[in-house]
C-alpha positions, 0 to 999 in steps of 0.5 A, a space after each residue: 458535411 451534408 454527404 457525411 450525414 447521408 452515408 450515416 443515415 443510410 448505413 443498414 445494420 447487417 441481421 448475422 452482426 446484429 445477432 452476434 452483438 446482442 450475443 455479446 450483450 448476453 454475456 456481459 454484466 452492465 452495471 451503468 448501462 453502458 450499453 443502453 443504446 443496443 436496442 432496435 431503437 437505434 441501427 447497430 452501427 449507430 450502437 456506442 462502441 460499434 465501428 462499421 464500415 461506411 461501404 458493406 455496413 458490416 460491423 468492423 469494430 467494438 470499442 467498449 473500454 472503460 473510463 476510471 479516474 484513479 481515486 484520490 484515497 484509496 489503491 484500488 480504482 473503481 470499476 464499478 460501472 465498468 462493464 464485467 462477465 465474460 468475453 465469448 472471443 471465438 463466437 464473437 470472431 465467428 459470427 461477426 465476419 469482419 472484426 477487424 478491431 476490439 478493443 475492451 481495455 481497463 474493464 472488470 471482465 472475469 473470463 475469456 472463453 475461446 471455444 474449439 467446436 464452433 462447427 458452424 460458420 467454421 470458415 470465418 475462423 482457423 479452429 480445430 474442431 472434432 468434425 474438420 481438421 482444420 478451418 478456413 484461416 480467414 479471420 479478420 482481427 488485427 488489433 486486440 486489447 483486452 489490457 487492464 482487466 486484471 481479474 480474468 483468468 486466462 489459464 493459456 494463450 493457446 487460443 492466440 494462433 488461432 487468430 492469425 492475422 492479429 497485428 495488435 496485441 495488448 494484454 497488459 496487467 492481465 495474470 498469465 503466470 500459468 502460461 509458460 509457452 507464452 513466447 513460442 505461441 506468439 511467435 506464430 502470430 506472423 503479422 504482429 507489430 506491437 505486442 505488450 504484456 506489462 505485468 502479466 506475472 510471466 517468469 520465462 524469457 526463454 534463454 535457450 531460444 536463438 530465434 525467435 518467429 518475429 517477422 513483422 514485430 516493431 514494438 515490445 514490450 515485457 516490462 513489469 514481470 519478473 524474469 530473473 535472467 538476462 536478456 534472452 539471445 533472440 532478442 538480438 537476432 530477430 528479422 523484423 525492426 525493432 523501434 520500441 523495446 520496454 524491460 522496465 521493472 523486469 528483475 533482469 541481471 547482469 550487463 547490458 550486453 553490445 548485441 544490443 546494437 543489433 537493433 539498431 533502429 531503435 527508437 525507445 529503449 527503457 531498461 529502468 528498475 532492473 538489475 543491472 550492473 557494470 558501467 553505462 556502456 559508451 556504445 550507447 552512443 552508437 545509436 543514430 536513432 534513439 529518442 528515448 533512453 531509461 536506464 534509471 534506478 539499477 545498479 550502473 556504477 562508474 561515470 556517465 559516458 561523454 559519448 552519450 552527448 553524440 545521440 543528437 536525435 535524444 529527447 529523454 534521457 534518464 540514468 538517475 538513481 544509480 551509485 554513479 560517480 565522477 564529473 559531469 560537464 557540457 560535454 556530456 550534453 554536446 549535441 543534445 539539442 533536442 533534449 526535453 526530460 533529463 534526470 541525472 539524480 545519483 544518491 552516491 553524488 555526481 560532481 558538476 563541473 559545468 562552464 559558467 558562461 555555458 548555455 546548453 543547446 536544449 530547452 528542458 521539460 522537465 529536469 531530476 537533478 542530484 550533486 555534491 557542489 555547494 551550488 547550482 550550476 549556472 546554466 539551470 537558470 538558463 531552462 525557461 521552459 521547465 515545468 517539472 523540476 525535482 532536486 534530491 540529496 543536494 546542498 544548496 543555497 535558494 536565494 530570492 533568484 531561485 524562489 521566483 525562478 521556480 515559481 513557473 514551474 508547475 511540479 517542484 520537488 525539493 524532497 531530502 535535500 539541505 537547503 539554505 534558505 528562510 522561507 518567511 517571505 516566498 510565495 509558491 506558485 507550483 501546482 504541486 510542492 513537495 519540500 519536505 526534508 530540507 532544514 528550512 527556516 523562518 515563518 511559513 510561506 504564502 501560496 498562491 490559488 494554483 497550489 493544490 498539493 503542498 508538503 512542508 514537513 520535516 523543516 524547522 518552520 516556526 511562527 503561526 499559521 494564520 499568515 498562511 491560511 488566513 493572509 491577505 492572498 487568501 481569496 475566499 472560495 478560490 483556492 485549489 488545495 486538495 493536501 496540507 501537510 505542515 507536520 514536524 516543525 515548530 509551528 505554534 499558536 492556535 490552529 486559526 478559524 479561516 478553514 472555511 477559505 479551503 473547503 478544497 481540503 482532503 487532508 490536513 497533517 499538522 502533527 508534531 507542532 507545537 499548536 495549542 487551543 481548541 479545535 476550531 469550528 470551521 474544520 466542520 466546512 471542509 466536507 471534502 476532508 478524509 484525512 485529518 492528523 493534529 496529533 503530538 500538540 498541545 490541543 485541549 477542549 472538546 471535538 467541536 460538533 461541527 466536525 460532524 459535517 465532513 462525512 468523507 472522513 476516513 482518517 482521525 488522529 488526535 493522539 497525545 494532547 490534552 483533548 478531553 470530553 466524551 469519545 467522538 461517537 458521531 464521526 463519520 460511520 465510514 472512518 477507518 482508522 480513529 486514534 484518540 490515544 494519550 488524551 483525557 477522553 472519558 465517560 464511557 464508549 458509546 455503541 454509536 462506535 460500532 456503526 463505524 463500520 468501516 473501523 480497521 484501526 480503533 486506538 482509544 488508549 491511555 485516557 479515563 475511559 470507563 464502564 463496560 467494552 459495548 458487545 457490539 464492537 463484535 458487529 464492526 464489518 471490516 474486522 469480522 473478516 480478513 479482507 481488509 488490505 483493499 482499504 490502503 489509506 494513500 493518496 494518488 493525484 493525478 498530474 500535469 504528466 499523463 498517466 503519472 500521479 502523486 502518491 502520499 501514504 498516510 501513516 500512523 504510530 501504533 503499539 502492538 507487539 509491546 513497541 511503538 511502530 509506524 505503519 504508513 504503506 502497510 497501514 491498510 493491512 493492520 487491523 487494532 484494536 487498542 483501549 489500554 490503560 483506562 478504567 474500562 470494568 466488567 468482563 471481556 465480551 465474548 462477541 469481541 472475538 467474533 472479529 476473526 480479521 483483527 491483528 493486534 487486540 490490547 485491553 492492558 491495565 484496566 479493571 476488567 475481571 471474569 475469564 478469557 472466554 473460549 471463543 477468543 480461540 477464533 481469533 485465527 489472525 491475531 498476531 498480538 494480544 496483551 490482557 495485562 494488570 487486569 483483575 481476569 481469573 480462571 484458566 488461559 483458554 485451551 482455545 488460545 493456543 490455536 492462535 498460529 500466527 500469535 507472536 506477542 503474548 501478554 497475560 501477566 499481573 491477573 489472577 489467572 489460575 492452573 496450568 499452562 497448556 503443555 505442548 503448545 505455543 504457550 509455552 514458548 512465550 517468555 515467563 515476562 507473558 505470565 508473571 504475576 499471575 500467583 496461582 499459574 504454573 508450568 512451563 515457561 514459569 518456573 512453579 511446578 504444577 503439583 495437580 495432574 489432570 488425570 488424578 484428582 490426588 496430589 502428587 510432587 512432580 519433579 521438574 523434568 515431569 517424573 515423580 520422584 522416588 526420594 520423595 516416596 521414601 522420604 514420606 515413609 520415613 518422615 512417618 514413622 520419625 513422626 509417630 515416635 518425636 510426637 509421643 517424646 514430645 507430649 511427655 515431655 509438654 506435660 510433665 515440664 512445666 518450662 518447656 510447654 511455655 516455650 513449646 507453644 510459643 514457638 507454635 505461635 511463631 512458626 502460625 505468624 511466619 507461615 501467615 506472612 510467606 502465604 502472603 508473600 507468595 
């Protein structure tokens, strides 16, 4: 311990690495100071991140990667404090001699620079410069990661030879989609064991290739790009030791080819979410080696071969989601006692024909199940060691047994399955539950404090919820719940007030109950809340104030109830999306909405609403640009398996294009605007459509008046736009036809007037998108426009756009038949008495009949 210490004291930071690291530094933005300790203060090698060496004290290593915790609310991980700019890779490997290691995984950097004419200190790197022909290949580098950087540009790897003594490669989710040479580079990296570059957009497999330079290659992995071929013919032929092989994710086609066997030492094949087809091959089972074998979700049909029960070093075994059929028995699992990880999930349906009195070798992990039989096999309650447990697309009964037995599992998904059980009296234990989909009855269970996420929807659960959340179990300030989801049952009474026990919560779905009364206070306790849907109940009264509390709030809805008072304008100011529609809101809308600056969905329909559209929604940040996809309104919990979460799309129900639709992955690039069928007056502001980013915009059946203004012609984005039953005058905008991508169009029942404008995508709208409108003519409607645009006289068109020549002849005729009845008839009034009584009253009538049509039409 003692000599330990007195190494490290004594370690003297060499003057050249000190150079190059404060030349590193000067590239590189930090936002958190993550490099607060490079100063003199401190010897270099005491530098976080700096690795040196405990003999020559010459700088070996930078290891800078950055730390995120995947968010719970959002796509997108936050890299705010993660260290960005840009990597000088060849200065850095000229100056520091020794570089062995670099690692600057999951950072924020935005360029890789790799400059050909480092002339000076050229010996410590193999370059091509305009002086030499070639430096002294001496570099030291053996292992580089600069993966999950997903914003740098690296245009080409021609760089890579240059850095001959690499061994470990990492560029995982970096975009080399314009490197098409990737495979020829790396093969000249002769000393390289691992390469991984997972979702690097690479497309080129090099099908043409027989061989490929690996020589010392022992890990590969091109999973999560998208190649479109089969399995290239060097990958069978290489000369090094094949261990790890991940295609996953790759588009890759056709049938796993024998050649396969040629690596035979293999210890990890993964071929998941391809493409494949055909049976599972029984050659499989020739591997003497293999651990872990993923040929999950592609397209295997037939059965699951017994030969796959010989590969007795297996510990995973995955071929669930594939259309495969037939019996499955312990025979396929013989000699598998090593197994942990089991999935045989199949959607078309697996028959479980297993013994009885069979007790499997194996002790599972974790186990995705999927058959036809009426029960469990036997042999599942045998598995004392599972913490993970998903069954799907099954019929089964869940006696009380099963209940308490998965009450040790830490992970359970029941998801779409038809379970025969009453859930009134189970306790769940799980960390996570999932058991939405099942068709289960009775009263809601109980949950324990382990509990942190917990899906009930889509059952037939009635009762009240005060057994679950206000239950004897419930401790006080102990309980872990992050996510309740209860949607689509029967449950009924009133939402409770014992909210204040799960100040935990993060998001709350109750839609689609039967819950009636009053909002209750003690929701405002849950300041974590970012997710709150009690709509389609039976809810009426005010929003409480007290909601005002949960300032994390970034979804509101509330739509049909019976929800009255004026519209929440005090909800949080970063709220995305807030749906008050089919409700009795009235008063007027409060400018305080337009500090919801975050707003992308702002759906306050069908309720009493009236007074004026504020002009300042024209200020609403996230719509005046269109950028707003990073906002995804899913969730992601981490769990008990490392790198892997829990992810839950929030959606919502929204009329646009004239239909209902539910938006739930893609609610995060809909952007609306929605305040029909209220008392709304006035104009349309002109400031609304400053909101170039917004999608769908419907004012419909309100008492608005004036004109559409011009500016609505900036509205690049909008896709559909209805103004319908209003009391809008004047002429459609020429501007409104720019709108490119405009697929719903709804003017119809205003008092708009002129022409249509020709030759533009107005005029492909359905005659559905004007009518009602009496003075509006052309084309789609059927009234012809007798106004041109260039002659103030009128002229009768017919409707193919040509002035008819009958027309002018008949004009001329009708004036001179004119001239002569008009004298017969004057002599004829003046000189009979009879018929000037007759004469007028016909004037009379006709006067009455025009009246009544002019009013018709």
């Amino acid at each position: 311990m003692f000599n330990a210490a007195f190494c490290s004291f004594n370690i003297r930071c060499n003057q050249q690495d000190l150079h190059a690291l404060f030349n590193f530094k000067q590239g590189v933005a930090d936002p958190s100071s993550v490099l607060s300790s490079w100063s003199t203060k401190l010897d270099c090698c005491d530098w976080k991140g700096v690795i040196c060496s405990n003999i020559t004290s010459r700088v070996t290593g930078i290891s800078l990667p950055c730390s995120t915790i995947p968010p719970i609310y959002i796509d997108k991980e936050d890299k705010s404090h993660c260290l960005t700019g840009s990597i000088n890779l060849s200065l850095l490997l000229v100056e520091l001699e020794f570089l062995e290691f670099l690692n600057l995984r999951n950072n924020d950097f935005l360029a890789l620079q790799f400059d050909y004419l480092h002339n000076h200190n050229c010996h410590n790197l193999s370059i091509a410069t305009s002086s030499h022909s070639q430096c002294v290949n001496s570099s030291t580098l053996r292992h580089l990661d600069i993966s999950r950087n997903r914003n740098i540009a690296i245009n080409n790897l021609k760089w890579l030879p240059y850095i001959s003594t690499l061994e470990y490669l990492n560029l995982c989710s970096v975009d080399l989609s314009e490197e098409t040479n990737w495979l020829q580079l790396v093969t000249k990296l002769s000393s390289l064991s691992l390469l991984a570059m997972r979702g690097c957009q690479l497309k080129d497999l090099s099908l043409s290739l027989r061989y490929a330079n690996f020589t010392a290659l022992q890990v590969l992995d091109l999973s999560g790009n998208a190649f479109n071929s089969e399995l290239p013919y060097w990958l069978f032929n290489l000369s090094s030791t094949i261990y790890t092989l991940d295609f996953s994710s790759s588009s890759l086609v056709g049938h796993l080819p024998k050649d396969l066997l040629n690596l035979r030492e293999l210890e990890f094949l993964n071929m998941e979410d391809n493409n494949f087809d055909g049976p599972i091959p029984d050659w499989l089972g020739h591997f003497k080696h293999l651990e872990t074998l993923i040929l999950g979700v592609n397209n295997f049909s037939g059965s699951i071969p017994i030969n796959l029960g010989n590969l007795s070093t297996l510990i995973n075994l995955v071929v669930g989601s594939n259309p495969l059929t037939g019996v499955v028995s312990e025979r396929n699992f013989a000699k598998l006692s090593k197994l942990k990880f089991l999935n045989i999930y199949s959607y078309i349906g697996l028959i479980c024909d297993f013994d009885s009195d069979w007790i499997p070798p194996f002790q599972l992990e974790e186990l995705v199940l999927g058959f036809s039989n009426p029960n469990l096999p036997a042999w599942f309650y045998t598995q004392r060691s599972l913490e993970r447990l998903t069954i799907l697309d099954s019929t089964f009964e869940a006696p009380e047994k099963f209940w308490q037995f998965v009450s040790s599992v830490i992970e359970l998904d029941l998801e779409d399955n038809l379970i025969d059980g009453d859930m009134s009296n189970v306790l769940l234990n799980s960390t996570i539950i999932d058991l939405s989909s099942n068709g289960l009855k009775g009263c809601l269970p109980q949950l324990s404090a382990n509990v942190v996420i917990v899906s009930l929807s889509n059952n037939l659960l009635s009762g009240e919820l005060s057994p679950l959340l206000c239950g004897h179990n419930v401790s006080n300030g102990k309980n872990n719940l992050l996510y309740l989801d209860i949607s689509l049952n029967n449950v009924s009474g009133g939402l409770t007030n014992c909210w204040k026990n799960w100040k935990s919560l993060v998001a709350i779905h109750l839609g689609s109950n039967n819950l009636s009364g009053k909002i209750p206070p003690s929701l405002g306790f849950l300041s974590n809340l970012t997710s709150l849907h009690l709509h389609e109940n039976k809810l009426h009264g005010q929003v409480p104030l007290s909601l005002q509390n949960c300032r994390s709030l970034l979804v509101f809805n509330v739509r049909n109830n019976r929800l009255s008072g004026n519209i929440p304008d005090w909800i949080s100011h970063g709220v995305l999306a807030l749906q008050l529609r089919s409700n009795y809101f009235g008063g007027k809308i409060s400018p305080q909405i337009c500090q919801m600056s975050s707003l992308i969905v702002l759906d306050i329909a069908q309720n009493t609403i009236s007074g004026h559209i504020p002009t300042c929604l024209g200020n609403i940040k996230t719509l005046l640009f269109n950028n707003v996809s990073h906002n995804k309104l899913s969730f992601n919990f981490p769990t008990s398996y490392p790198n892997r979460f829990y992810g839950n799309d929030d959606n919502l129900e929204l009329v646009t294009k004239g239909q209902v639709l539910e938006y739930g992955r893609n609610l995060h690039f809909m952007t609306l605007i929605d305040m029909s069928s209220n008392n709304l007056s006035g104009t349309i502001p002109p400031q609304l459509f400053s909101l170039i980013g917004l999608h769908s915009l419907n004012l419909s059946n309100n008492k608005l008046e004036g004109e559409i203004p011009n500016e609505i012609g900036n509205m690049k984005n909008l896709e559909s736009l209805d103004f319908s039953t209003n009391q809008l005058g004047g002429e459609i905008p020429q501007s409104l036809s720019r709108l490119s991508f405009l697929g719903y169009l709804n003017l119809s029942f205003n008092d708009l007037t002129g022409k249509i404008a020709s030759g533009t995508q107005l005029q492909g709208f359905s005659t559905l998108s004007y009518m009602g409108n009496h003075d509006l003519c052309g084309p789609p409607l059927t009234k012809i426009c007798f106004q041109d645009d260039k002659d103030e006289h009128t002229k009768l068109v017919d409707e193919d756009g040509n002035q008819s020549k009958f027309f002018e002849w008949f004009y001329i005729g009708m004036e001179s038949g004119f001239v002569t009845g008009f004298v017969g008839v004057c002599c004829a009034i003046f000189l009979n008495k009879k018929f000037r009584h007759v004469f007028f009253k016909f004037l009379y009538d006709l006067r009455y009949r025009l009246h009544v049509w002019w009013s018709s039409t």
